[in-house]
C-alpha positions as CSV (number, residue, x, y, z in Angstrom):
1,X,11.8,-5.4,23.4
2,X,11.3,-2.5,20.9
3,X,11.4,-5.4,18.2
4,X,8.6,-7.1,19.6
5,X,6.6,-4.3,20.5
6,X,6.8,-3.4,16.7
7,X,5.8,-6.6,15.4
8,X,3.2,-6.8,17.7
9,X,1.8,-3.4,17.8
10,X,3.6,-0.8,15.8
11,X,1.3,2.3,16.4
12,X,0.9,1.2,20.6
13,X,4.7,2.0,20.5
14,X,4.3,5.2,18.3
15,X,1.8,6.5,20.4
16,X,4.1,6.0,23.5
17,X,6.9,7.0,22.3
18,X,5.4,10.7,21.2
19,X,3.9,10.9,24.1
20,X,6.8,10.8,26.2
21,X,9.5,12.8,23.8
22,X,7.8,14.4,21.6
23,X,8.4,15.4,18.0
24,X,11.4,13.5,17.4
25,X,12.9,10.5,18.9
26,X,14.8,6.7,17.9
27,X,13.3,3.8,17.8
28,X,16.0,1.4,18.1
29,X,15.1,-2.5,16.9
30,X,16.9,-5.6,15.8
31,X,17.9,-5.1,12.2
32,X,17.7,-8.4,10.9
33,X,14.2,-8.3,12.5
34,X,12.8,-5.7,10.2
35,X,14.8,-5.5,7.2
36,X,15.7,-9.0,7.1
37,X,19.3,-10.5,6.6
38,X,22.6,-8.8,6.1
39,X,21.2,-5.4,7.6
40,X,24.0,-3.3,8.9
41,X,23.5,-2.6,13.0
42,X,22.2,0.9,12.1
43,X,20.0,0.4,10.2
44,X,17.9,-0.9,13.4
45,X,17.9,2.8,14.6
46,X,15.1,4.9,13.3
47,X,14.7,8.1,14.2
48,X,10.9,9.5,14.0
49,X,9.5,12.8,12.8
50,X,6.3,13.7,13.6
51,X,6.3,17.0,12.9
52,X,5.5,18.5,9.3
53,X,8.5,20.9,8.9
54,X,10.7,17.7,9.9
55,X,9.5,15.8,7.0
56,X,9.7,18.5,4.5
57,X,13.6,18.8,5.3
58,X,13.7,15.1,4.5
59,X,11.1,14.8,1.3
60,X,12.5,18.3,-0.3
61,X,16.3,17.3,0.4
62,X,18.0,16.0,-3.1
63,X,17.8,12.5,-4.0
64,X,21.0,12.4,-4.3
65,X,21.4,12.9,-0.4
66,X,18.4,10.9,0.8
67,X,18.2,7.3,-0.2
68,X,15.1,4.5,-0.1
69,X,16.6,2.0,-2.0
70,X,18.3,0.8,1.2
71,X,15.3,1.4,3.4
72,X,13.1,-0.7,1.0
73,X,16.2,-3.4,0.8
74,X,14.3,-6.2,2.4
75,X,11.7,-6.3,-0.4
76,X,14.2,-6.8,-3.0
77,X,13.5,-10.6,-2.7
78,X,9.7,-10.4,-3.5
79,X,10.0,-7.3,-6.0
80,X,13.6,-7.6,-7.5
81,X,16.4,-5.6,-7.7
82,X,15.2,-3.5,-10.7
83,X,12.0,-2.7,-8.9
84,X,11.1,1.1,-8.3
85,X,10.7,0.3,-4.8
86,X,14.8,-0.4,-4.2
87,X,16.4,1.9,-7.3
88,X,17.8,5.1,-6.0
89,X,18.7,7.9,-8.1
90,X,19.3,8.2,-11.4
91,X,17.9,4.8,-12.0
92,X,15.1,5.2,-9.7
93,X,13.6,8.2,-11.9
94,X,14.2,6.7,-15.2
95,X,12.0,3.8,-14.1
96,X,9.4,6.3,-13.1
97,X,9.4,8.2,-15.6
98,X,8.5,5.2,-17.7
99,X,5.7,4.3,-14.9
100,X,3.7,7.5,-14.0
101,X,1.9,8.0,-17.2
102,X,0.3,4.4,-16.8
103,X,-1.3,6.1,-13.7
104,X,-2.7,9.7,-14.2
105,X,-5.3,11.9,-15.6
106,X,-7.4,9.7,-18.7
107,X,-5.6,6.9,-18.0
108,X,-6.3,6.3,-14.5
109,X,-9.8,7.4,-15.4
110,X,-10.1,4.5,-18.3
111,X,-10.2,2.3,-15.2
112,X,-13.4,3.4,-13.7
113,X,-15.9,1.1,-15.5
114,X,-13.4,-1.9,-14.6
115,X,-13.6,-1.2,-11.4
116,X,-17.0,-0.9,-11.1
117,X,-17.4,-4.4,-13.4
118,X,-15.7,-6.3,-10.8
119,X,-17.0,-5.0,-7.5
120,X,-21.1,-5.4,-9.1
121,X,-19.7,-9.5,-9.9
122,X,-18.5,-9.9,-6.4
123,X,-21.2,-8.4,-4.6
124,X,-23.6,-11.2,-6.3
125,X,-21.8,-13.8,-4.1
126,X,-22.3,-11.7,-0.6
127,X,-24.6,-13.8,1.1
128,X,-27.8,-11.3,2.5
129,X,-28.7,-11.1,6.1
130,X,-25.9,-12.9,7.3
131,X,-22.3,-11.5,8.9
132,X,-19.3,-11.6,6.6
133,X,-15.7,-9.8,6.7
134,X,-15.3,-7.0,4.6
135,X,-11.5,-7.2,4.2
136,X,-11.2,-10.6,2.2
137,X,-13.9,-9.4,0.0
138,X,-12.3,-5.9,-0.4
139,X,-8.7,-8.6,-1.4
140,X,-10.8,-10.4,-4.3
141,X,-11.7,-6.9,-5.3
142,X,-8.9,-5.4,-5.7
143,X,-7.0,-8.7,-6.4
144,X,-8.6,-8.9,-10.2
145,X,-8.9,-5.2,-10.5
146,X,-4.9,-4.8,-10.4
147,X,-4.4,-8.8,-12.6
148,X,-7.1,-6.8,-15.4
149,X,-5.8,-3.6,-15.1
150,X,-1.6,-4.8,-15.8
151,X,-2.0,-7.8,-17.9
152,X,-5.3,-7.6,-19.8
153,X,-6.0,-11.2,-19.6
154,X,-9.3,-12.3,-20.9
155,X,-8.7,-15.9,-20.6
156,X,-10.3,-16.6,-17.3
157,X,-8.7,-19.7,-16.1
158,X,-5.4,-18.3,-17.1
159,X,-6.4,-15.2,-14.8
160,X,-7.6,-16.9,-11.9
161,X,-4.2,-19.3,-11.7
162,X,-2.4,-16.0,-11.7
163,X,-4.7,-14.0,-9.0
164,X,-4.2,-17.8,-7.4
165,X,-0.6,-17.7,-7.3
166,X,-0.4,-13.8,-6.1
167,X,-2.8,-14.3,-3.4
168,X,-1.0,-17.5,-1.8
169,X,2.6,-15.4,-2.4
170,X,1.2,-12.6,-0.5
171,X,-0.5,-14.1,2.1
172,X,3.0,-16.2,2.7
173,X,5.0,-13.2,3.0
174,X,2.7,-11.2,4.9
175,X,1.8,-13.6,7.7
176,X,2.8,-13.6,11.1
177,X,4.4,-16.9,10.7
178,X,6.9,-16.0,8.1
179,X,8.4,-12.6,9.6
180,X,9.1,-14.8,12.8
181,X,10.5,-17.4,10.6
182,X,12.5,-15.0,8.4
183,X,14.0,-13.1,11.6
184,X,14.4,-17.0,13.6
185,X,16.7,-17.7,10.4
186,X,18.6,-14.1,10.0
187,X,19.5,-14.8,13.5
188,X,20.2,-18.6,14.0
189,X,23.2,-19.3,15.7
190,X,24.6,-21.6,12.3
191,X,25.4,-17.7,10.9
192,X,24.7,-14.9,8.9
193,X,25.6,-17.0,5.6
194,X,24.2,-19.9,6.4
195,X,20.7,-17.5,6.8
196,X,20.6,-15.6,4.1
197,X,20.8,-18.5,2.3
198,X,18.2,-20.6,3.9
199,X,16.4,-17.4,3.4
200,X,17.2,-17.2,-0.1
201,X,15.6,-20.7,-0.8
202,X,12.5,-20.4,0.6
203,X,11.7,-17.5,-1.4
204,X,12.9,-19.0,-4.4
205,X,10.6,-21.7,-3.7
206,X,7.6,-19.5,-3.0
207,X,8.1,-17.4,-6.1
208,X,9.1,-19.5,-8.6
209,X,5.5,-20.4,-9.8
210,X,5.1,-16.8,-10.1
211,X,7.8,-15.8,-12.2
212,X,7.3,-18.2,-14.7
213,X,3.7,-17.2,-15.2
214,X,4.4,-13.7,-15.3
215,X,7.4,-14.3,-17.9
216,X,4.8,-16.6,-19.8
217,X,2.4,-13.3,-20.1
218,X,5.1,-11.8,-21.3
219,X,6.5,-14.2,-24.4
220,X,2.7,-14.6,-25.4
221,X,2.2,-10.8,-25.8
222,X,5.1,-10.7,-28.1
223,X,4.7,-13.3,-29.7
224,X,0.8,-12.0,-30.4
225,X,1.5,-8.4,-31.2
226,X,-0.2,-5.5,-31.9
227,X,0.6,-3.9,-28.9
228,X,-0.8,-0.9,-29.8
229,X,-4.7,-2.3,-29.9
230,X,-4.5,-2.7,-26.2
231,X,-4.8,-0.5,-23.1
232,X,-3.1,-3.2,-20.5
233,X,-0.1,-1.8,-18.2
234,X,2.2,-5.0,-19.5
235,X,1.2,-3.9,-23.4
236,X,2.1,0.1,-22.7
237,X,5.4,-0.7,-20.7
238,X,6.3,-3.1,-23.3
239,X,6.1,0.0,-26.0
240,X,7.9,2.2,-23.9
241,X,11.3,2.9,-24.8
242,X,14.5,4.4,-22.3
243,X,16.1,7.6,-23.6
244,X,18.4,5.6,-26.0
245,X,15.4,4.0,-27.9
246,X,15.9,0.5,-26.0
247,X,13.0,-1.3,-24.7
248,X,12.7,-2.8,-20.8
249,X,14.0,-6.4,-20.9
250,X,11.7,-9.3,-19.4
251,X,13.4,-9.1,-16.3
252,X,13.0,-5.1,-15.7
253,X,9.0,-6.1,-17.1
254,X,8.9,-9.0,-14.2
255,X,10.2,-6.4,-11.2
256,X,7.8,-3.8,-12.2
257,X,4.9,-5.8,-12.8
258,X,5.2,-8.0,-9.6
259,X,6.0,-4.6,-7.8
260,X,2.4,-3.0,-9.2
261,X,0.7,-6.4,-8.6
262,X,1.7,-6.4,-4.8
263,X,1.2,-2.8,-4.1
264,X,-1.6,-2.3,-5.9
265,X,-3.5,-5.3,-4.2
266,X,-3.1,-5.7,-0.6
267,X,-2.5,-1.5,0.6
268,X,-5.4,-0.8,-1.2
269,X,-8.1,-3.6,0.0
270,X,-7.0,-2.9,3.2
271,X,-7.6,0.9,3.1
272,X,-10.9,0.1,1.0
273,X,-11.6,-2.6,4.1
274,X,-11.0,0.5,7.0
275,X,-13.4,3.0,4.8
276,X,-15.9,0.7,5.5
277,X,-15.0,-0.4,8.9
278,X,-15.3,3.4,10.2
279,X,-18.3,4.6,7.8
280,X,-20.2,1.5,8.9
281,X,-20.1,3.6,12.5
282,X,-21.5,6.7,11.3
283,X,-24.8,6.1,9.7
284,X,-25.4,9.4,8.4
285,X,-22.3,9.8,6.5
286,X,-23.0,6.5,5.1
287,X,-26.2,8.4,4.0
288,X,-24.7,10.7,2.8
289,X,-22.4,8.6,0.4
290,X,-25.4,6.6,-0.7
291,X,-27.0,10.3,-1.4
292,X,-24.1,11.1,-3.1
293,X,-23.4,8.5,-5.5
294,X,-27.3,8.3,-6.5
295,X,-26.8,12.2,-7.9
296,X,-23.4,11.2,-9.8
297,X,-21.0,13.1,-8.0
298,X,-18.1,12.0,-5.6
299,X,-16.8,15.1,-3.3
300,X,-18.2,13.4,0.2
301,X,-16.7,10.3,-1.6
302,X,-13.2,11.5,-2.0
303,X,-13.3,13.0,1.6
304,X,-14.2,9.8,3.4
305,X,-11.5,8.1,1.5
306,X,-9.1,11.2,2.3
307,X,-10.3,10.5,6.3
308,X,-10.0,6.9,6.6
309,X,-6.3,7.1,5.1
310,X,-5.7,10.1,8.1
311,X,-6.8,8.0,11.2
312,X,-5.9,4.6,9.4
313,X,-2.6,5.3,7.5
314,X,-1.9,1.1,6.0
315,X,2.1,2.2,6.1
316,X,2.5,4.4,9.4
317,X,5.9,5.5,8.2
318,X,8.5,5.6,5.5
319,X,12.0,5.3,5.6
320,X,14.9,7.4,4.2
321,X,18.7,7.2,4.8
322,X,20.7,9.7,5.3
323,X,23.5,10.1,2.4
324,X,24.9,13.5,4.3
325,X,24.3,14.4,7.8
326,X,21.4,16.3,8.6
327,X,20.2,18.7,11.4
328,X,16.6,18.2,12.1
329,X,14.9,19.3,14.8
330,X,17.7,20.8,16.7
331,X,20.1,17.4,16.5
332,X,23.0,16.6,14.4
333,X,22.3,13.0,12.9
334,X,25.0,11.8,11.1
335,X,25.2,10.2,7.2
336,X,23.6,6.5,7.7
337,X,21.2,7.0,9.4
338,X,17.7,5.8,8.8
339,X,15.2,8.9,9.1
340,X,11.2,7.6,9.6
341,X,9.0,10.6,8.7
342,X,5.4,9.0,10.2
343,X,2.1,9.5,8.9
344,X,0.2,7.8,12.0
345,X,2.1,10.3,14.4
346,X,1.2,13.5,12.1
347,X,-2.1,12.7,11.2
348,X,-3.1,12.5,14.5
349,X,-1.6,16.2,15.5
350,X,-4.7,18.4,17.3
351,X,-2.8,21.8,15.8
352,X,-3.6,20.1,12.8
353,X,-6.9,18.1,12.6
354,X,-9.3,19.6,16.0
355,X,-10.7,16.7,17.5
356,X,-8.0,13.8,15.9
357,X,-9.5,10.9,17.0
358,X,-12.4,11.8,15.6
359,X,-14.0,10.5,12.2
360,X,-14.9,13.5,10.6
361,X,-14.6,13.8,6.6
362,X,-16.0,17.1,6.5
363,X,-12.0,18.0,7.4
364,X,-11.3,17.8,3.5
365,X,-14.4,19.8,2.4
366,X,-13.3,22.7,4.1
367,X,-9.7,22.5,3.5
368,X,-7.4,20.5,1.2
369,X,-4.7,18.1,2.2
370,X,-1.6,19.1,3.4
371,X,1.6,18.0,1.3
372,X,3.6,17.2,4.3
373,X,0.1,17.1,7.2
374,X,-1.6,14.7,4.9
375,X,1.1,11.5,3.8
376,X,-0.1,8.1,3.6
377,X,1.3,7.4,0.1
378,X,4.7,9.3,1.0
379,X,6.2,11.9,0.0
380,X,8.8,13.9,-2.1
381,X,10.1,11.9,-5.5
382,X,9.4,9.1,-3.6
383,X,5.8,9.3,-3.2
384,X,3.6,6.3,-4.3
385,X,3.1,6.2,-8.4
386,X,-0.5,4.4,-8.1
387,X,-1.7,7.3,-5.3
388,X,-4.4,8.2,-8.1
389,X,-5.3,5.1,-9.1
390,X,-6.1,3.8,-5.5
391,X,-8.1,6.6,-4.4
392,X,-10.1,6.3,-7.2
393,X,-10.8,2.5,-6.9
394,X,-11.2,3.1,-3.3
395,X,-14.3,5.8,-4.4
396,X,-15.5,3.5,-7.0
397,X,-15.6,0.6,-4.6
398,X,-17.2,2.6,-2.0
399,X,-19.8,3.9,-4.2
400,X,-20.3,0.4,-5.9
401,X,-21.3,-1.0,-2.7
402,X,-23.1,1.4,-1.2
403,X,-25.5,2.2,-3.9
404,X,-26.5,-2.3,-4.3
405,X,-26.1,-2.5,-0.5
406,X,-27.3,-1.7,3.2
407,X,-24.4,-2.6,5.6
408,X,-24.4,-2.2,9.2
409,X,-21.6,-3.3,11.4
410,X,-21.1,-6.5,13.0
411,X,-20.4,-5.8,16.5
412,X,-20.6,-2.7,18.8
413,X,-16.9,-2.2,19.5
414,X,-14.3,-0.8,16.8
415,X,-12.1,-2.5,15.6
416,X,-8.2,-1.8,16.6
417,X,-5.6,-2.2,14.2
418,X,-3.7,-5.4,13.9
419,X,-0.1,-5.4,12.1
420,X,0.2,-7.3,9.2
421,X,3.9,-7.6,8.1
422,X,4.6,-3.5,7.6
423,X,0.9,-2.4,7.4
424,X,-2.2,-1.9,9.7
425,X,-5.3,-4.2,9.4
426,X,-8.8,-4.4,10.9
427,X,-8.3,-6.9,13.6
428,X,-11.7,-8.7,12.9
429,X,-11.9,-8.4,9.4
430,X,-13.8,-5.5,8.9
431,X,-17.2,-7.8,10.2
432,X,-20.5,-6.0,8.6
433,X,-24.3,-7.6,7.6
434,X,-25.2,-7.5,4.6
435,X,-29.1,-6.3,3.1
436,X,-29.8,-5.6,-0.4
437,X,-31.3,-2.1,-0.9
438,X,-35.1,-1.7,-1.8
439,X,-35.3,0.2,-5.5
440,X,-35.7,3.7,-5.2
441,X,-39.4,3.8,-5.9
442,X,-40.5,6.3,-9.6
């Protein structure tokens, strides 16, 4: 039942489950269910922290002792086993190492006018006066900002069969239909075996087309050269070079780039997609962001962004396991055991945020983010590489739009979050009208 209630509506059970015991509790869920087959039977036990201190101990604790690899173990099909998301220590931080620079300070920066670029050419095709979802737009967004940004193609039909191939893989993988699928086959009665291997073949088949192409990118930018002329992700991880002067092989360059694609696509359109959904009730901070944007600067910007990912975390928790046993919160858990430090649960604390429910993004004007009170991209070593680089396409996006467009919202009511695989979605789309704003007069 815990299974189905996750599936079905993850934060519904988070809710109740704080409610009725408090800061720390376990979750227990079918294993095969959530982190696909050959899960161990504990590794369906979670126990949730929602309590700050709780998820320092875990994010402060030594890599050595805390583990994600294992956690993240049911991506390894999609992402690959040399993927960030499922190395643990000390490969995990030689692969980041490599990766971070790609994402901070100028670099992330460099981006800006991309971003911009492609949200102006999309908003050309947003039909005026008429209701449209904000959410699929936000994907085609964010879709070609992330194929641009790592593989610099400027052939366009060449980049359109990749952002093709990406968006059918994703949707796939994220849809309703395939987690019941999956778990229907971890679980069939033929045997574990006999599922993993089933299993194994259907995602063969769905990424196949994907791997190819992505190799392909890869043989033409050697074979072309100069790598130095460009700025693409692909062109800078190809120059980089491990400790012992040896350079990523094409299948290290296929987990990485397939692991940035994913994760820098769907998370962010759908936190761009809840920005909107909640400014588009609150037309004076909408105003204010218009305001904002038409005098060059981006505080109120970065605050909405900072609010949305509060009330609307996309990934409610993460998951760490336990390498040594741990005391936290007053209880003994032993090694093994899968720790869920939750951002939903935190972010919504009243000793921390007055008023939680409440959309408010004055909150980060008057006081920064907490390190462990404020955690949708994670948190420790293991906290998201591209943090930067989505909050800034999520205030260029939002500042894009708002300063071509008038939105309101399409329909009274909120709208209530709707799991999609391991993240939360607008349940209608993020649904908003569309009017083209009058120039400023002068």
């Amino acid at each position: 039942m815990q299974t189905l209630q996750w599936l079905t509506g993850s934060y519904r059970l988070m809710d109740r489950c704080s409610r009725e015991f408090g800061d720390i509790f376990t979750v227990r869920m079918l294993p095969a269910a959530i982190t696909g087959p050959g899960a161990r039977a504990r590794d369906g036990e979670w126990v949730f922290l929602a309590e700050p201190e709780l998820v320092k101990q875990v994010f402060t604790a030594p890599p050595t002792e805390v583990l994600t690899g294992p956690t993240n173990r049911f991506l390894e099909g999609v992402v690959g086993p040399r993927s960030i998301l499922v190395l643990d220590e000390p490969e995990h931080m030689v692969q980041r190492k490599l990766l971070l620079p790609h994402f901070h300070g100028e670099r992330v920066e460099a981006y800006r006018a991309l971003i911009a670029e492609v949200t102006r050419a999309e908003l050309a095709t947003w039909p005026v006066g008429q209701e449209l979802k904000l959410w699929p737009r936000m994907q085609a967004i964010t879709l070609e900002v992330i194929v641009r940004a790592v593989f610099g193609i400027t052939n366009l039909d060449r980049r359109r069969r990749m952002e093709t191939m990406l968006r059918d893989l994703l949707n796939r993988f994220t849809s309703a239909r395939w987690v019941l699928w999956s778990t229907a086959v971890a679980l069939a009665k033929h045997g574990r075996k006999q599922g993993e291997e089933r299993a194994a073949d259907a995602r063969s088949r769905a990424l196949g087309p994907v791997d190819e192409a992505i190799l392909e990118e890869v043989r033409l930018r050697r074979r072309d050269g100069d790598l130095s002329a460009r700025s693409d992700i692909l062109s800078l991880l190809m120059q980089s070079r491990y400790e012992d002067g040896s350079p990523l092989s094409d299948e290290e360059l296929r987990d990485e780039l397939i692991t940035l694609l994913i994760a820098g696509h769907e998370s962010t359109a759908t936190m761009l997609a809840w920005s909107f959904e909640r400014l588009l009730r609150h037309p004076a901070m909408l105003a204010r962001l218009q305001e904002e944007a038409a005098a060059g600067e981006d505080a109120y910007a970065d605050a909405a962004v900072k609010e949305t990912l509060r009330l609307r975390p996309v990934l409610p928790v993460v998951l760490r396991e336990l390498v040594e046993p741990m005391e936290l919160g007053g209880h003994e858990l032993p090694a093994g055991t899968w720790v869920a430090p939750c951002a939903y649960l935190i972010h919504r604390r009243p000793d921390i945020y007055p008023d939680p429910l409440r959309f408010r993004p004055e909150r980060f004007l008057e006081q920064p983010a907490g390190t462990y009170s404020w955690m949708p991209f994670g948190g420790g070593v293991r906290r998201c590489a591209g943090a930067a680089f989505a909050q800034l396409e999520m205030r260029e996006v939002l500042q894009t739009v708002t300063s071509a467009l008038d939105l309101r919202a399409g329909g009274s009511r909120p709208e209530r979050m709707r799991p999609r695989f391991i993240t939360l979605a607008p349940s209608r789309g993020a649904r908003a009208i569309v009017r083209r704003r009058a120039p400023a007069a002068g």
